[in-house]
N, C-alpha and C positions, 0 to 999 in steps of 0.2 A: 567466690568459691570458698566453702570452708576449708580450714588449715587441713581436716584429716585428707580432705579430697585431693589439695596440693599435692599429699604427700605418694597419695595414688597415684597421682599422675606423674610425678617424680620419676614415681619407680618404673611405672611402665616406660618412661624415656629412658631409662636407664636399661630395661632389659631389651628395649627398640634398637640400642644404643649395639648393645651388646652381640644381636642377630646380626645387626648389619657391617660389624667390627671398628666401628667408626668409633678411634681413641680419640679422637679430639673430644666427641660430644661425650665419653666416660669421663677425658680429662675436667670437662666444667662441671658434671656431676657429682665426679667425686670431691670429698674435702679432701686438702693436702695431707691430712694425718690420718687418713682410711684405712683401717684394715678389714681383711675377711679373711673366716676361716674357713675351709673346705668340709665337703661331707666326707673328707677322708683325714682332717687335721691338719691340713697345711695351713698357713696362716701367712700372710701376701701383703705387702703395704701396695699403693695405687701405682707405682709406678709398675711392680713387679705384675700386680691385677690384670693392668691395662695391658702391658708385653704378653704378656698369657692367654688374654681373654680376645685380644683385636690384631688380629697376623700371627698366632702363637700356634702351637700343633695341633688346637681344638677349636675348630668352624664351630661356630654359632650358629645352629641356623632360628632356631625361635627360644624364646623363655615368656612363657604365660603365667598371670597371678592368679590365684580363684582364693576368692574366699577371704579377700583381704582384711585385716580389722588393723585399725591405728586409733592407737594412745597419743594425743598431743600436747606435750606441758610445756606451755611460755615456748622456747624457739625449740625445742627438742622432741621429737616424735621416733615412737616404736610402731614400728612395720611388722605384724604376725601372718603370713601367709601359706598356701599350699604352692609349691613350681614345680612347674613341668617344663624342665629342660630339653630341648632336643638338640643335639650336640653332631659333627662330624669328625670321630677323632681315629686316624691313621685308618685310614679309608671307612671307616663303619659308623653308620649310622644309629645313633643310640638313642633312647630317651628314658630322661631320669625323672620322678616326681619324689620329691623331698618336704617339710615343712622348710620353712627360711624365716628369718627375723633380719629386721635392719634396721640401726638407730641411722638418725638425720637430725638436720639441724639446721635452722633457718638463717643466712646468712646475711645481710643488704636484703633482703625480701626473698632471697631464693633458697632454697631448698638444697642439702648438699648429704651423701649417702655417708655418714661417719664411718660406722663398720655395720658388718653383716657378718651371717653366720648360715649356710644351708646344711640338713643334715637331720639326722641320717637320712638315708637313699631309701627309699621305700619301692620303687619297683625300675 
C-alpha cells in the first residue's frame, strides 16, 4: 500500500475510532504530543481530545472524509480533506461539514495523528 493511502486509512480508523468512542483505539492513534484545534479555537492536547471526544458531552455518531489529498515527506504526511461530522450533543442531533487538515507521522511503521485543525464550519 502506498504511504499516501496508509495515511487514509489512518485517518478513517481514527474518525471509526471516533463514532464509536473507543479511547483506547484514539489513544494508539494519536501521538503523545497531539494537538487539535477546533472550528471554534479551542485547542486540546490527546488526553483532553480523547476525555472530550470518547464518553464526553458530544456522541460521535459518524465522521466521513471525501475528497481526501495527502502530501507525504520521508515519515510526515499532510491530510487536506472535506468532513462531515454528525455529532449528538445535549440531546440534538447535529451535522457539521467543515475542511480539516492533519499532520501525521510514521512511527516503528505506524502512522500516528500529530495535530489537526477543522474549521471553519461550513454548514
Amino acid at each position: 500500500m502506498e504511504p499516501s493511502q496508509e495515511v487514509i486509512k489512518a485517518a478513517n480508523d481514527r474518525a471509526s475510532a471516533l463514532a464509536a468512542g473507543d479511547a483506547g483505539r484514539l489513544l494508539e492513534l494519536l501521538h503523545e504530543q497531539f494537538r487539535w484545534t477546533t472550528h471554534v479555537g479551542q485547542t486540546f492536547d490527546r488526553a483532553e481530545y480523547i476525555g472530550r471526544n470518547a464518553g464526553g458531552r458530544t456522541a460521535w455518531r459518524s465522521q466521513t472524509l471525501s475528497d481526501a489529498q495527502v502530501v507525504v515527506v520521508g515519515e510526515t504526511a499532510v491530510l487536506c480533506s472535506e468532513v462531515t461530522d454528525v455529532v449528538l450533543s445535549d440531546d440534538e442531533l447535529q451535522t457539521f461539514r467543515m475542511p480539516m487538515t492533519q499532520v501525521w507521522v510514521r512511527l516503528e511503521g505506524a502512522w500516528k495523528c500529530l495535530a489537526g485543525h477543522a474549521g471553519p464550519r461550513r454548514t
